[in-house]
DRENDO-1510 file (C-alpha; in Angstrom, 1 decimal, always signed):
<recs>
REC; n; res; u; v; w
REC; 1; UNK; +18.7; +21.7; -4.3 .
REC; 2; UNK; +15.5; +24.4; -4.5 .
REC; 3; UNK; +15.8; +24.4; -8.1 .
REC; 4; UNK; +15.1; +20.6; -8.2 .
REC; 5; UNK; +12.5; +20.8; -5.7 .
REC; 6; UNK; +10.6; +23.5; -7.5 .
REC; 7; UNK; +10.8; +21.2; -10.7 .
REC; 8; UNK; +9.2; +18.5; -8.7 .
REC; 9; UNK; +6.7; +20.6; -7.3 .
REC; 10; UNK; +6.2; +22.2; -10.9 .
REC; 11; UNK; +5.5; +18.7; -12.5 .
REC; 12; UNK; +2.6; +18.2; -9.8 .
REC; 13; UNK; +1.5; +21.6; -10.8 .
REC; 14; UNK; +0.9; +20.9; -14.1 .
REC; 15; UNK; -0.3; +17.5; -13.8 .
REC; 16; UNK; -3.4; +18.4; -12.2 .
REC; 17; UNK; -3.3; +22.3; -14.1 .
REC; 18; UNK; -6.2; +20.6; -16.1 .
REC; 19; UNK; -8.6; +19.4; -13.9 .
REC; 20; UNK; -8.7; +23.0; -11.9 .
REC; 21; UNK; -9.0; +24.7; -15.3 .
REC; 22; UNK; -11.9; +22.5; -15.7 .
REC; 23; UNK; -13.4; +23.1; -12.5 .
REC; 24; UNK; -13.3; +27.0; -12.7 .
REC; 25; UNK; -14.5; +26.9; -16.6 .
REC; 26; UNK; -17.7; +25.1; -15.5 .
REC; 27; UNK; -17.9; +27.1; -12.0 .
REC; 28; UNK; -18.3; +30.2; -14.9 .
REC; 29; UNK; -19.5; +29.0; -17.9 .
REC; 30; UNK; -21.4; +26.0; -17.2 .
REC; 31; UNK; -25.2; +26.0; -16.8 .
REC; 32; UNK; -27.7; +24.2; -13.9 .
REC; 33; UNK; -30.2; +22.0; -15.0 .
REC; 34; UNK; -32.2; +19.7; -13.4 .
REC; 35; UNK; -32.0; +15.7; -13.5 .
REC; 36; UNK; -34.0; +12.9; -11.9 .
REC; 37; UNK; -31.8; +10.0; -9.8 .
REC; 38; UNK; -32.8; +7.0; -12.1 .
REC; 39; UNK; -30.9; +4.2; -9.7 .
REC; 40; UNK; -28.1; +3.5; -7.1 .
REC; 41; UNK; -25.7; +0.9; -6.9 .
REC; 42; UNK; -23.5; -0.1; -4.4 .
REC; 43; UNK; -20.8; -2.9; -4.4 .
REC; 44; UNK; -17.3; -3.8; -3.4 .
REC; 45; UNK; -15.0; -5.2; -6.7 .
REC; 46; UNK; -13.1; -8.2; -5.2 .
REC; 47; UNK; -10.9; -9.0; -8.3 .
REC; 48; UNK; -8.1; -11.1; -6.7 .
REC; 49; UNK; -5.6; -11.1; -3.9 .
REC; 50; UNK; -6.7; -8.3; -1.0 .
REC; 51; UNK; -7.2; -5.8; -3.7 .
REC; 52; UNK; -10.8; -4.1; -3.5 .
REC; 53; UNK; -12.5; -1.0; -4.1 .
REC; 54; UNK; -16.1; -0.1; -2.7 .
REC; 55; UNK; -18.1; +1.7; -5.4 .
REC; 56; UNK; -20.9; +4.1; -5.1 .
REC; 57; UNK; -22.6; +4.8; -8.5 .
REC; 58; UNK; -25.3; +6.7; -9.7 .
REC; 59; UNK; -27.4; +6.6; -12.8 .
REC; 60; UNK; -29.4; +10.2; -13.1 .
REC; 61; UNK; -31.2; +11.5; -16.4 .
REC; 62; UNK; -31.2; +15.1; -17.2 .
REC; 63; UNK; -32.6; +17.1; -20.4 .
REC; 64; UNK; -30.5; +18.5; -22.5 .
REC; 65; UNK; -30.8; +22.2; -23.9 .
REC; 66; UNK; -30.2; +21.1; -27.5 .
REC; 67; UNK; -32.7; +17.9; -27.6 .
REC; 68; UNK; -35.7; +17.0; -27.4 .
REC; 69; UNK; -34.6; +13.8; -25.2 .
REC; 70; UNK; -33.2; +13.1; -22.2 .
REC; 71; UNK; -29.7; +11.3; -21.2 .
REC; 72; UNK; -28.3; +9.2; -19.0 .
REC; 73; UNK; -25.7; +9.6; -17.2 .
REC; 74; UNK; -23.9; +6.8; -14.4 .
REC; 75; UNK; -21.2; +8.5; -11.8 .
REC; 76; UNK; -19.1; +7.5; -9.0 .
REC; 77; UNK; -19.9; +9.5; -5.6 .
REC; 78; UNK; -18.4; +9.4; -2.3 .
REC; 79; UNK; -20.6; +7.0; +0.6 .
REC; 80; UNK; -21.5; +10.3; +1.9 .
REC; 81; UNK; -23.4; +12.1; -1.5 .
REC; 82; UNK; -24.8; +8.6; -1.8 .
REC; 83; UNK; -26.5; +8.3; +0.9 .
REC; 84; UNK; -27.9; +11.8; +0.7 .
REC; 85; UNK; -30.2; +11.1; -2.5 .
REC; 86; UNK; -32.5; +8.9; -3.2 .
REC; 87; UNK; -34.0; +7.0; -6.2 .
REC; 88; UNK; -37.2; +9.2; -8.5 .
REC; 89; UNK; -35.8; +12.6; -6.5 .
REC; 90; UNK; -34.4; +15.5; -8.8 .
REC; 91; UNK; -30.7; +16.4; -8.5 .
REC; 92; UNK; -28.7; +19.7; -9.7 .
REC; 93; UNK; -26.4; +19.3; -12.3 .
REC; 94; UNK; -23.8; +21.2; -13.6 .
REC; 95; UNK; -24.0; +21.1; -17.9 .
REC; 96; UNK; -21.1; +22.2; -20.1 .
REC; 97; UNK; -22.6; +24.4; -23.0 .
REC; 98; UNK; -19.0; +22.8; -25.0 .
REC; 99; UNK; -19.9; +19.8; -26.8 .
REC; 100; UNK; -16.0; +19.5; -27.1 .
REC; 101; UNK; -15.3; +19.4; -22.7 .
REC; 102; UNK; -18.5; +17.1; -22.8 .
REC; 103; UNK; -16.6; +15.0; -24.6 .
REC; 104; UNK; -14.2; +13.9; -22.0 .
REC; 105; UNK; -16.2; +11.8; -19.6 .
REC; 106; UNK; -16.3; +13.3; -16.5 .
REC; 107; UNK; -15.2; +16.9; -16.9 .
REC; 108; UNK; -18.3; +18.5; -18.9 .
REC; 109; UNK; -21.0; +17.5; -16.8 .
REC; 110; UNK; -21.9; +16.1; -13.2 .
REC; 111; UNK; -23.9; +16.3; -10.2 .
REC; 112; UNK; -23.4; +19.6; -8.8 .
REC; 113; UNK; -24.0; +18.5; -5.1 .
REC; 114; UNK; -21.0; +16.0; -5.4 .
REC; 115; UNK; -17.8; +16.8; -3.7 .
REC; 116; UNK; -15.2; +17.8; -6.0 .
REC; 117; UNK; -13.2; +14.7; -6.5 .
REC; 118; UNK; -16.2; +12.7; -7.2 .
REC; 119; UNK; -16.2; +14.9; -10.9 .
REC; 120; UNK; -13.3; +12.9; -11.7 .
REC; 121; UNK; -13.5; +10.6; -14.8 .
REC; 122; UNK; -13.1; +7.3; -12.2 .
REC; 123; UNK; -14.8; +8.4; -9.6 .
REC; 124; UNK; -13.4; +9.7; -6.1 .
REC; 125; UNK; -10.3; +7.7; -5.0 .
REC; 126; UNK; -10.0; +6.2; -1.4 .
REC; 127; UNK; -8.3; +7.3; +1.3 .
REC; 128; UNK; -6.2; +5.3; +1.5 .
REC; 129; UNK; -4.7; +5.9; -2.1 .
REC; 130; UNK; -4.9; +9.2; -1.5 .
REC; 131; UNK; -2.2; +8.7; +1.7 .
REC; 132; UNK; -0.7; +6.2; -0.2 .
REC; 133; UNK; +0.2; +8.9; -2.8 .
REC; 134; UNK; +0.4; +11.4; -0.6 .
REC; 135; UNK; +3.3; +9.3; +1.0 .
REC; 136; UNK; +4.9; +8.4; -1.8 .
REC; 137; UNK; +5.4; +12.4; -3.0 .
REC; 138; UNK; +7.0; +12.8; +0.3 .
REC; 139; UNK; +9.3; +9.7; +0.2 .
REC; 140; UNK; +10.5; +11.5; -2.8 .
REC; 141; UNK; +10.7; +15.0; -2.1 .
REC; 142; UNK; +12.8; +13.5; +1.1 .
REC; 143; UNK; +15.4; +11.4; -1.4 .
REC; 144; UNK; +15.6; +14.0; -3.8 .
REC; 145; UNK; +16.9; +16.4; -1.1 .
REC; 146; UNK; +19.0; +13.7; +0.9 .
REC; 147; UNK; +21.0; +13.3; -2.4 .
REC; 148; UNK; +21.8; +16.9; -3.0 .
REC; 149; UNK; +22.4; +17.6; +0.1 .
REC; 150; UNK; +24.2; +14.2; +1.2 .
REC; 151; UNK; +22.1; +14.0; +4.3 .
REC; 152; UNK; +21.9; +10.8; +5.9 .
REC; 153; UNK; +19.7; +11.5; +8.6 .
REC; 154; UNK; +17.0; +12.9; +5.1 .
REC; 155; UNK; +18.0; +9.5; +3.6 .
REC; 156; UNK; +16.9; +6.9; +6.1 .
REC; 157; UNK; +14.1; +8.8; +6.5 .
REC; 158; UNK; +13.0; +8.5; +2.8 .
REC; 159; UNK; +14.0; +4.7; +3.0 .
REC; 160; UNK; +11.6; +4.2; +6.0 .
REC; 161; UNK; +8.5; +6.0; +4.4 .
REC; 162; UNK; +9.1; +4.3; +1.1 .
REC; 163; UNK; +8.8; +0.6; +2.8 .
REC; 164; UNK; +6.1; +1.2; +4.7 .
REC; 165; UNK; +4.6; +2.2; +1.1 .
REC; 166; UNK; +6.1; -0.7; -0.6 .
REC; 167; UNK; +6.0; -3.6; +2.3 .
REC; 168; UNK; +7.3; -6.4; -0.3 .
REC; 169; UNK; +10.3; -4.0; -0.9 .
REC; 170; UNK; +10.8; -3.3; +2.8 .
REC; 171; UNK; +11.4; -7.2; +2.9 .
REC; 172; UNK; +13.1; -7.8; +0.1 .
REC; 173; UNK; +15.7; -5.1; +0.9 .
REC; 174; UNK; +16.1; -6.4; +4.9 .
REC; 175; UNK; +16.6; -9.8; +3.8 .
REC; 176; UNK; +18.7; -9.6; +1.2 .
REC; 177; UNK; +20.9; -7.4; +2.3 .
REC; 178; UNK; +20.0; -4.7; +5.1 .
REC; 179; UNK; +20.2; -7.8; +8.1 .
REC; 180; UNK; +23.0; -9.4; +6.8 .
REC; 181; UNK; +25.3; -6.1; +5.9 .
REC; 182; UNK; +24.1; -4.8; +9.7 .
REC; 183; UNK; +24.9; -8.3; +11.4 .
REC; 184; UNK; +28.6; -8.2; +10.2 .
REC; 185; UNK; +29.1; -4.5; +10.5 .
REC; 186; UNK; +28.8; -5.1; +14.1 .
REC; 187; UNK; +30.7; -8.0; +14.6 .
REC; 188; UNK; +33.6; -6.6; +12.7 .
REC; 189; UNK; +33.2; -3.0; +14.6 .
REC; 190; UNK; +31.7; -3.3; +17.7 .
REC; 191; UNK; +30.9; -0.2; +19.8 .
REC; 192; UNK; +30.4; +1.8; +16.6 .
REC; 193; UNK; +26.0; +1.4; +16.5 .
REC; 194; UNK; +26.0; -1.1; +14.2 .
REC; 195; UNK; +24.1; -3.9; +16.6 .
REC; 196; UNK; +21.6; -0.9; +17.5 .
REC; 197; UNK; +20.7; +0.1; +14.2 .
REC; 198; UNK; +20.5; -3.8; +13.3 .
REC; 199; UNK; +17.5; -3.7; +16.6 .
REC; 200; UNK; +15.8; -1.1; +14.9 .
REC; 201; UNK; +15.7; -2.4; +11.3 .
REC; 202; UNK; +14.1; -5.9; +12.7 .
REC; 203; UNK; +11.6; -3.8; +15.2 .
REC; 204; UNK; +10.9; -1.7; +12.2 .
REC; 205; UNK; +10.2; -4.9; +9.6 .
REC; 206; UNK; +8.2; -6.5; +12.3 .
REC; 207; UNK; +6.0; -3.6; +13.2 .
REC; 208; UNK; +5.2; -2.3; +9.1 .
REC; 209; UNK; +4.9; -5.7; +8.4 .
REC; 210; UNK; +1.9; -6.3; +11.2 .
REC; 211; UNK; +0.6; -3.1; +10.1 .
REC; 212; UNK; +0.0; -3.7; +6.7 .
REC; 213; UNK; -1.8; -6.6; +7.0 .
REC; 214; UNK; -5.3; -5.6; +6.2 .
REC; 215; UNK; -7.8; -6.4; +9.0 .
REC; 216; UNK; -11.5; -5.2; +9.5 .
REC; 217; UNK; -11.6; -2.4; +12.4 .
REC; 218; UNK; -12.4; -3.1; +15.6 .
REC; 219; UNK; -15.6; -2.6; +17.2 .
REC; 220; UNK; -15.5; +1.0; +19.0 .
REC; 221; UNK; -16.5; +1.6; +22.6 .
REC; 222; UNK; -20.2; +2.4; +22.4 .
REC; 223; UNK; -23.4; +1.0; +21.4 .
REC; 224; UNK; -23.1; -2.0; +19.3 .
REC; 225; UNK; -26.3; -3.7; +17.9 .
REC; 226; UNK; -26.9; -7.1; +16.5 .
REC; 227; UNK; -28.4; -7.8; +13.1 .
REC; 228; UNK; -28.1; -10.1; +10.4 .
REC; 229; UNK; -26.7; -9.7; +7.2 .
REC; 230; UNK; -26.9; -11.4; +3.8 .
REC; 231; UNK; -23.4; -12.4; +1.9 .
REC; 232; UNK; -23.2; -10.7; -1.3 .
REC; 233; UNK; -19.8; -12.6; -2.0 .
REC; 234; UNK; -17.5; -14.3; -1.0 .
REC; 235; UNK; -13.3; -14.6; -2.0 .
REC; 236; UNK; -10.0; -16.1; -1.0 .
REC; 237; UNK; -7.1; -13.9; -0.5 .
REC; 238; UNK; -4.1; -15.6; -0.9 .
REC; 239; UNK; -1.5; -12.7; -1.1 .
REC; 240; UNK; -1.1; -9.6; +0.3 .
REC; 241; UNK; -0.5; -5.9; -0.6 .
REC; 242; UNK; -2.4; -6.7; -4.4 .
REC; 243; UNK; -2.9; -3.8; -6.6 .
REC; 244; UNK; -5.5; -1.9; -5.5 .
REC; 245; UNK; -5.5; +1.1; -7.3 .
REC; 246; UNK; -8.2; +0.3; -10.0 .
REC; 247; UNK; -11.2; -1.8; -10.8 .
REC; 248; UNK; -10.5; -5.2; -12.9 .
REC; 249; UNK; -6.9; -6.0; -13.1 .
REC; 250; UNK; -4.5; -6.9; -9.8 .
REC; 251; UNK; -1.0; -7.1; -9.7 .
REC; 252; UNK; +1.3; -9.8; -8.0 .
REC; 253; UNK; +1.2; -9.4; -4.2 .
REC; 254; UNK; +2.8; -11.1; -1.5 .
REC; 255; UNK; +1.9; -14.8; -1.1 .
REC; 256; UNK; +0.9; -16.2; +1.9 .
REC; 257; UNK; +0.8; -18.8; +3.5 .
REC; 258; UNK; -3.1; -18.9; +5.7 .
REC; 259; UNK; -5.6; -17.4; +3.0 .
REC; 260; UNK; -8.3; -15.5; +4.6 .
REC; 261; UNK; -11.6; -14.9; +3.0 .
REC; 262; UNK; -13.0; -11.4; +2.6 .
REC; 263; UNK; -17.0; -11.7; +2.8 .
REC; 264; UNK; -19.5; -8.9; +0.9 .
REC; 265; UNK; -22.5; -7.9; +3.4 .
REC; 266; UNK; -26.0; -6.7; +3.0 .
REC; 267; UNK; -28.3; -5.7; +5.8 .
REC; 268; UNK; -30.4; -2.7; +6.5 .
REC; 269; UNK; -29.0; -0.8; +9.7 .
REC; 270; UNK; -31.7; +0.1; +12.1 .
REC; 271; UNK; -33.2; +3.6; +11.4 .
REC; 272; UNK; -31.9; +3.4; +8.0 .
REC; 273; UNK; -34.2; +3.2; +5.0 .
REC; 274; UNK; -31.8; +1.5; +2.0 .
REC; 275; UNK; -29.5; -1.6; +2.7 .
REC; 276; UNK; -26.0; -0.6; +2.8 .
REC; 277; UNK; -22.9; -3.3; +2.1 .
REC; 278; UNK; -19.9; -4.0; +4.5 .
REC; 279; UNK; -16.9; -5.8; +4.0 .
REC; 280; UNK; -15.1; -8.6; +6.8 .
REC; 281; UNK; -12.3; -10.5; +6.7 .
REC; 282; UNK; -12.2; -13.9; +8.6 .
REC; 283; UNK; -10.1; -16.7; +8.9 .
REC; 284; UNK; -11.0; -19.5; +6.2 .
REC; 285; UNK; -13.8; -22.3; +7.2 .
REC; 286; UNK; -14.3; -20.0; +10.9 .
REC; 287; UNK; -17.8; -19.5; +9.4 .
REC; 288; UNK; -19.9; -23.0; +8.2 .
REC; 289; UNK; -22.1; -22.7; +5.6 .
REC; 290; UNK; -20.4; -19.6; +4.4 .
REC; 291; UNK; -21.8; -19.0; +0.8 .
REC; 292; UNK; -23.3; -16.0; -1.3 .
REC; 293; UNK; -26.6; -15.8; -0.3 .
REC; 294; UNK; -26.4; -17.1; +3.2 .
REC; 295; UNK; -27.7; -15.2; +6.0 .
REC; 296; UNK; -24.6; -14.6; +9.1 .
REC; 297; UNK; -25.3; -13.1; +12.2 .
REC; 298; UNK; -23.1; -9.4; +12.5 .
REC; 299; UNK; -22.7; -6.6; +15.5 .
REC; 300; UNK; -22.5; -3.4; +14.3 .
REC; 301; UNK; -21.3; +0.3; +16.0 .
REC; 302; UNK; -24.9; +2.5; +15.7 .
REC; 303; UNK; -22.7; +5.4; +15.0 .
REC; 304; UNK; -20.8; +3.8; +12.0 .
REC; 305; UNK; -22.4; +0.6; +10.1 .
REC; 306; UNK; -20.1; +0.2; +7.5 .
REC; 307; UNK; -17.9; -1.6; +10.3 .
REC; 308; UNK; -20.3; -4.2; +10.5 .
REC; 309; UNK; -18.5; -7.7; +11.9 .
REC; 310; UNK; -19.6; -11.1; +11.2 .
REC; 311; UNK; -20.3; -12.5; +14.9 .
REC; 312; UNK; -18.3; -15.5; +16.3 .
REC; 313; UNK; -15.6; -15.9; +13.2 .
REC; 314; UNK; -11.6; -15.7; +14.2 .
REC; 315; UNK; -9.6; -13.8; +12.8 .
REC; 316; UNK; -6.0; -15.1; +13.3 .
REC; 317; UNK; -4.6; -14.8; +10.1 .
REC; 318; UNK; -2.9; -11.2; +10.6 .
REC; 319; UNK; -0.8; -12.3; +12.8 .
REC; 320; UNK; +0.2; -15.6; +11.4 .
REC; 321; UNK; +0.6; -14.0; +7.7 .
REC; 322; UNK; +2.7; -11.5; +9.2 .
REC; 323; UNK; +4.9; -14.3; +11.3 .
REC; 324; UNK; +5.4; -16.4; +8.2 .
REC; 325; UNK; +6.5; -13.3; +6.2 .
REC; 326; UNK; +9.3; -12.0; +8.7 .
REC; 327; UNK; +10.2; -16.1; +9.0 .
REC; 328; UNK; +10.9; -16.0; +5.6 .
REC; 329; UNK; +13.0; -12.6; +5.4 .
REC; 330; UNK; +15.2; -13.4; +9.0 .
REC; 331; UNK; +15.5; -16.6; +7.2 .
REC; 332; UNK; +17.0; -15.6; +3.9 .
REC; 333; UNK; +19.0; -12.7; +5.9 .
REC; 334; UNK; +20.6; -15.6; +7.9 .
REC; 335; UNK; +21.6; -17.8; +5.3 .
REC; 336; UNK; +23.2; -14.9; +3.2 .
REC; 337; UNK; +25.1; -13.6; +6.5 .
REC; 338; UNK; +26.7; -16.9; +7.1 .
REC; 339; UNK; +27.3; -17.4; +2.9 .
REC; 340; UNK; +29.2; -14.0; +3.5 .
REC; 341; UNK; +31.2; -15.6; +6.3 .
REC; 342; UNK; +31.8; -18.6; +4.6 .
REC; 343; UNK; +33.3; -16.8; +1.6 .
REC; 344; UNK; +34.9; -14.4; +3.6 .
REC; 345; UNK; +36.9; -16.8; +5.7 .
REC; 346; UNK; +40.6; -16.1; +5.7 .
REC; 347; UNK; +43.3; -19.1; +6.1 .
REC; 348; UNK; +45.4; -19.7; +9.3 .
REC; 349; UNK; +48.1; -18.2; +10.4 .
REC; 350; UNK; +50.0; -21.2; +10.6 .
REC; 351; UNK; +50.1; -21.1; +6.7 .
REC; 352; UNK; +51.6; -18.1; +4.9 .
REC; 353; UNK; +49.0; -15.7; +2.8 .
REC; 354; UNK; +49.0; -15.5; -0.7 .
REC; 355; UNK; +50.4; -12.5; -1.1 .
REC; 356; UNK; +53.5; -13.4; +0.6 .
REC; 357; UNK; +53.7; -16.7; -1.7 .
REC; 358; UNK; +53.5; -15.0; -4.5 .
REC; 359; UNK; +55.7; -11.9; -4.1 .
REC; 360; UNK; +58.2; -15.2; -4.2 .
REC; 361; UNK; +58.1; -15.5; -7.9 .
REC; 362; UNK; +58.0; -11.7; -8.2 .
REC; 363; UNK; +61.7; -10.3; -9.9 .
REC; 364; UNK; +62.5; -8.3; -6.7 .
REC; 365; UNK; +62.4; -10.9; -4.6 .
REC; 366; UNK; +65.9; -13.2; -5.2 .
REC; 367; UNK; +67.2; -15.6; -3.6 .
REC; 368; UNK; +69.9; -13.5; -2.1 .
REC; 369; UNK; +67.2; -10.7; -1.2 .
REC; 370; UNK; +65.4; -12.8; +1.0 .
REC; 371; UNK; +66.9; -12.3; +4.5 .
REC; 372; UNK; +68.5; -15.7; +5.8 .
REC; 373; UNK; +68.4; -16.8; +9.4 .
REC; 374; UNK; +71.5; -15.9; +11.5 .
REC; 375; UNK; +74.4; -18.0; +12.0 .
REC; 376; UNK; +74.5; -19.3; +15.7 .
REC; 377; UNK; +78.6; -18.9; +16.8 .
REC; 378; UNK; +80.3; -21.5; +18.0 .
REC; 379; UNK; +80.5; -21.4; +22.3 .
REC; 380; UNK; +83.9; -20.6; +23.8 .
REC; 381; UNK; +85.2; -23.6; +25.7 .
</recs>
């Protein structure tokens, strides 16, 4: 069981073995020049489903030692190193004096100020794919050890951190067979926890299920302002949990039933000298007029714009997309419970089983082996 876990751990050793060689090559050996911040860009890729991505990009020159000219350069950044620079103002960077490392976008050369996983070739990841990954290496760290070890108690635990990664397969897995299998189990052996763990399963679906819905943050205790904001874009999610891992491609989600629309904002915070971009989510048609380039009203925390909320639009659809989707799974788990019931039915007693009809044409069972009914004796008179 430690030898296996140490393999795992070793394969996520040497998986990101050359980014760190990277980092502490051009901590030594690479060189600081100075560049000039030539634009900024800020946007949020919508490609389909509830998949997005916000992207912070900049676009920086800096002079090379061996030319005469100067490049150009565009990377992804964090909201935080974005907001700290600003267009025609130098920047540090960090040059690789390897034309071969410079070759490999990303690794031989990038602003030195940026935080460490903004050097990578995509640009920093998000948080929550960071969690998302994070979770999954411990669902399987858990399973690997549950199976050596034939621990239950590991196993479930696996199971449980693995749906809440993979919602769809949470569902799938209670509906097809986790409700049904449960819902017999305790009928056939009551007493035994059966019905309890069946309760947990269908608080547990019920409760991932509302918490993966994606939903814009509430407005915090504190000073909110009004503003107005100018739609960037607008699209119609009609499934959930969408690929979301990178920029122009989506993968199938889970469809829905109520689309919601997930609405692009512009507006310039008070105190704040560049327009920063937001994203809402709203029930469909809650907002008339809704259109890119219209202007919406929006309330805003002053300590954190980037939760900026459209004023006056509903936003229902969370807990009716999440009402449809366990509908659908207590549905399917019914219908299979009772298809198990129906095939499992045995016939009445009043007829004999099958097994005693046929043991009739079996060779040990004769005629004069099968015991006969007693003779009743005459009475005495």
């Amino acid at each position: 069981m430690k030898r296996a876990v140490a393999g795992f751990i070793l394969v996520l050793v040497l998986a990101i073995a050359p980014w760190i060689a990277t980092n502490l090559y051009m901590n030594s050996a690479g060189i600081i020049i100075t560049g000039r911040v030539l634009e900024k860009r800020e946007t949020f890729l919508l490609p389909g489903g509830d998949s997005w991505k916000h992207i912070f990009e900049i676009t920086y020159e800096y002079p090379t030692p061996d030319s005469r000219y100067a490049e150009t350069l565009v990377q992804r950044v964090d909201s935080r190193f974005y907001r700290s620079v600003h267009t025609g103002l130098p920047v540090r960077v960090r040059y690789s004096p390897s034309r071969l490392l410079r070759s490999f976008a990303g690794m031989g050369i990038y602003l030195e100020d940026s935080p460490l996983l903004s050097r990578l070739q995509y640009g920093p990841p998000d948080w929550s794919d960071i969690g998302f990954a994070a979770a999954v290496i411990v669902a399987v760290i858990f399973g690997l050890v549950a199976y050596l070890a034939k621990n239950k108690a590991l196993a479930v635990i696996a199971a449980v951190i693995a749906g809440i990664c993979f919602p769809t397969t949470l569902l799938a897995a209670c509906g097809f067979l986790l409700f049904p299998a449960l819902f017999w189990a305790s009928r056939r052996n009551p007493g035994k926890g059966y019905g309890w763990a069946l309760l947990a399963s269908v608080a547990l679906s019920v409760g991932v299920t509302y918490w993966r819905v994606p939903r814009s943050s509430p407005l915090p205790l504190g000073a909110i302002r009004n503003g107005s904001a100018v739609v960037q874009q607008v699209r119609v999610a009609d499934e959930l949990w969408s690929n979301t891992w990178e920029t122009y491609g989506r993968g199938a989600g889970e469809s829905i039933r109520q689309p919601f629309q997930m609405v692009e904002l512009v507006f310039t915070p008070e105190e704040a000298s560049e327009p920063i971009h937001a994203l809402d989510r709203i029930d469909v048609h809650s907002v008339a007029g809704l259109r890119d380039g219209s202007s919406v009203p929006i309330q805003y925390p002053a300590s954190d714009p980037d939760s900026a909320r459209i004023a006056g639009a509903s936003r229902n659809y969370a807990r009716q997309a999440a009402t449809y989707l366990v509908c659908i799974v207590y549905g399917v788990g019914a219908v299979i419970a009772f298809s198990i019931h129906s095939c499992d039915a045995r016939p009445p007693k009043a007829f004999p089983s099958v097994s005693t009809c046929a043991g009739i044409y079996r060779p040990e069972c004769r005629a004069d082996s099968i015991p006969q009914p007693k003779q009743l004796e005459p009475a005495n008179t």
